[in-house]
C-alpha positions as CSV (number, residue, x, y, z in Angstrom):
1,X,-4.2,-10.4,-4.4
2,X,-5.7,-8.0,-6.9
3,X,-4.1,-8.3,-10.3
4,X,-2.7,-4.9,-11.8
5,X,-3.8,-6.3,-15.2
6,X,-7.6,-6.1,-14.9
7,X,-7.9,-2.6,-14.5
8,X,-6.2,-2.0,-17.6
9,X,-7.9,-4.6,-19.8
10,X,-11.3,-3.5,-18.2
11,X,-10.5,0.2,-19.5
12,X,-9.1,-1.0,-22.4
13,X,-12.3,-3.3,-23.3
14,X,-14.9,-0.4,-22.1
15,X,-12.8,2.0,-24.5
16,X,-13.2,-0.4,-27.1
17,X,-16.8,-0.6,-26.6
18,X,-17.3,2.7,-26.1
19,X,-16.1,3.4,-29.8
20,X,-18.1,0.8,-31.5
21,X,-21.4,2.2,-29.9
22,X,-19.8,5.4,-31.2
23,X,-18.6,4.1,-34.2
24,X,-22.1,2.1,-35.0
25,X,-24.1,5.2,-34.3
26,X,-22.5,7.2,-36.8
27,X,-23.0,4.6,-39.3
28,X,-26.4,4.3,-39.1
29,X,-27.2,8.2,-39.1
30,X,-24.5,8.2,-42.4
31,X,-27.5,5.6,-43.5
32,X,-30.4,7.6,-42.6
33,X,-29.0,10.3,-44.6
34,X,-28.5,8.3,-47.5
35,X,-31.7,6.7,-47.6
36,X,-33.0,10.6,-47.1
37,X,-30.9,11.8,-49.6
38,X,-30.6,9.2,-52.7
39,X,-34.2,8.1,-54.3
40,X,-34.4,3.9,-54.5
41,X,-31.6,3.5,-51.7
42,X,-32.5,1.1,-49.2
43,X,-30.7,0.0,-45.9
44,X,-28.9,-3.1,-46.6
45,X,-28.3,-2.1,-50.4
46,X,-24.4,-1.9,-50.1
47,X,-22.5,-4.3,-47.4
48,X,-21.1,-1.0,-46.1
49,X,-23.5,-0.3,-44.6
50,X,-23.7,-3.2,-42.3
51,X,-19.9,-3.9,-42.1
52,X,-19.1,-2.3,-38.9
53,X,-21.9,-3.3,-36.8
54,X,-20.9,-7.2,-37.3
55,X,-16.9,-7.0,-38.1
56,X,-16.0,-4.2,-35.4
57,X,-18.5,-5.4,-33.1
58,X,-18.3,-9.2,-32.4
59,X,-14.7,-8.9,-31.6
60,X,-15.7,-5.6,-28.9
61,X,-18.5,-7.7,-27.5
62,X,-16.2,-10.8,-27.5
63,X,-13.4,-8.9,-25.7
64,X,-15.9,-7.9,-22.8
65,X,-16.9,-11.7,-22.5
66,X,-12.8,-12.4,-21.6
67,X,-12.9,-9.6,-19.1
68,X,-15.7,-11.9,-17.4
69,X,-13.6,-14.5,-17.6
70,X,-10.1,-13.4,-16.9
71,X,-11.6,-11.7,-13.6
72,X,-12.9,-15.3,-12.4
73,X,-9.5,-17.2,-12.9
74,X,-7.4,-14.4,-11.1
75,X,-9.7,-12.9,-8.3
């Protein structure tokens, strides 16, 4: 018996994911622009720069490993 659930937590998780590759792309071509634009600016200089990439992405990469496993326990 196919669970109704899973489809909606798989679109739900790929949406997710989906906006952090978004999300992460856009930070680091704001970055490249800085580091273009301001003399002396380098990559890691402010912890903005690197905030979404580990705080918005381990929980997105962590929600895709529970898809894994929820569609083991209820296949």
């Amino acid at each position: 018996m196919a669970d109704v659930a899973y489809p909606q937590r798989r679109a739900r998780a790929f949406r997710a994911f989906r906006m952090y590759l978004i999300g992460s792309a856009a930070c680091v071509v704001i970055n490249v622009i800085v580091i273009a634009v301001v003399p002396g600016y380098s990559f890691p200089q402010n912890f903005w720069a690197i905030w979404p990439l580990l705080g918005w992405g381990v929980p997105t990469v962590w929600r895709l490993f529970e898809l894994r496993r929820y569609r083991h326990d209820h296949a």
